[in-house]
Wavefront OBJ file of the C-alpha trace (Angstrom):
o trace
v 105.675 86.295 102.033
v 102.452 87.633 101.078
v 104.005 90.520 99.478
v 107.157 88.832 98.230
v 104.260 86.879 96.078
v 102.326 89.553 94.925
v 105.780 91.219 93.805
v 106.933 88.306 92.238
v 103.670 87.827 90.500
v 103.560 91.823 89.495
v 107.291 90.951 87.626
v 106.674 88.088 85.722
v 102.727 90.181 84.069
v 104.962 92.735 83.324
v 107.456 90.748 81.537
v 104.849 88.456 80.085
v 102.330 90.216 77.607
v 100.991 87.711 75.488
v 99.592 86.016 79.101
v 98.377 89.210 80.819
v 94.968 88.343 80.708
v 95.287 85.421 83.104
v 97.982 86.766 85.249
v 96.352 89.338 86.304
v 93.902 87.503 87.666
v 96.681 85.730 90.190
v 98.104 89.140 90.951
v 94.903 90.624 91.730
v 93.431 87.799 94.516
v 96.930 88.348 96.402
v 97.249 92.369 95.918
v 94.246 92.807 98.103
v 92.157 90.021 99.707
v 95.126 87.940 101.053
v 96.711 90.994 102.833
v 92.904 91.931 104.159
v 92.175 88.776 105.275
v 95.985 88.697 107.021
v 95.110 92.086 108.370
v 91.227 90.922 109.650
v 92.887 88.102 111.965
v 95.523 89.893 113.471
v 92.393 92.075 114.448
v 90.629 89.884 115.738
v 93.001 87.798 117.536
v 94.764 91.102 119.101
v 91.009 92.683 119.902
v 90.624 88.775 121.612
v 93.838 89.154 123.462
v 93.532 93.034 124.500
v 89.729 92.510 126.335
v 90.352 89.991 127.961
v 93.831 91.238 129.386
v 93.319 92.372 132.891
v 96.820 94.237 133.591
v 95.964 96.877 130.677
v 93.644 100.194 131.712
v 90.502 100.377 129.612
v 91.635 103.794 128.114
v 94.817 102.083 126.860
v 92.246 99.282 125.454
v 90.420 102.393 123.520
v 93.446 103.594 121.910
v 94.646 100.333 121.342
v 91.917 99.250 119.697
v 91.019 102.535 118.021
v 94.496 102.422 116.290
v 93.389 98.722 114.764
v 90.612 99.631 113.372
v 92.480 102.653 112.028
v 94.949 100.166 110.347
v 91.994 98.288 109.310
v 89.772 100.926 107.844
v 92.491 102.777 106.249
v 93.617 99.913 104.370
v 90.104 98.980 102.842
v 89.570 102.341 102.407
v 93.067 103.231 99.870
v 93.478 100.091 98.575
v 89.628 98.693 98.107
v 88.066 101.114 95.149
v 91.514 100.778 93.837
v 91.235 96.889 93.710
v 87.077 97.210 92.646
v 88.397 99.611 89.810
v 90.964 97.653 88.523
v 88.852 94.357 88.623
v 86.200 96.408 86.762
v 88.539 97.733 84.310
v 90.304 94.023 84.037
v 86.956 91.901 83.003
v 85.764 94.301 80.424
v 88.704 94.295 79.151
v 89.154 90.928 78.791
v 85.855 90.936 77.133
v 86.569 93.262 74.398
v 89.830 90.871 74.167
v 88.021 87.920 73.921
v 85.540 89.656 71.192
v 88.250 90.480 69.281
v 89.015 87.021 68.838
v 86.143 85.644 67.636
l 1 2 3 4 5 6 7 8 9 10 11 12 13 14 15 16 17 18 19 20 21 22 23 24 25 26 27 28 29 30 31 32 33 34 35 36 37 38 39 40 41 42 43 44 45 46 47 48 49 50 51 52 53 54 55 56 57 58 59 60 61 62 63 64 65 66 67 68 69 70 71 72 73 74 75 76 77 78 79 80 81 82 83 84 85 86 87 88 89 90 91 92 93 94 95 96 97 98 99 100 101 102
């Protein structure tokens, strides 16, 4: 659903010009935080769930675990400067927009 939203949201600034300045706003706190956040908790709850499992070997635990924080760092790692760039790019753009009017 998350991504069904940000989707949805990515259609209707596209289609909607005269309002980009505040949808992007919307499309950019659900592009990136909502899916980390989503991603952080699985983490955590699986990490929770894998230690204290007794039936799985500890080097299945390591790769287990390895390949979260994988997931994890790979994700903040592509889509984070990309997001940080963007949100840069976003507000001083909206601030030449906003001089512009005055």
């Amino acid at each position: 659903s998350v991504w069904l939203g940000s989707i949805l949201m990515s259609v209707i600034w596209f289609f909607s010009s005269k309002y980009k300045s505040r949808w992007i706003w919307l499309y950019l706190s659900f592009c990136f935080p909502v899916p980390l956040l989503l991603i952080m908790v699985c983490y955590v709850r699986i990490r929770t769930a894998i230690l204290g499992c007794v039936a799985v070997p500890g080097t299945e635990k390591r790769r287990i675990l390895l390949m979260l924080s994988l997931v994890l760092v790979l994700f903040t790692g592509l889509f984070g400067p990309l997001f940080i760039c963007r949100s840069i790019y976003e507000m001083l753009f909206s601030v030449e927009e906003n001089d512009k009017v005055l």
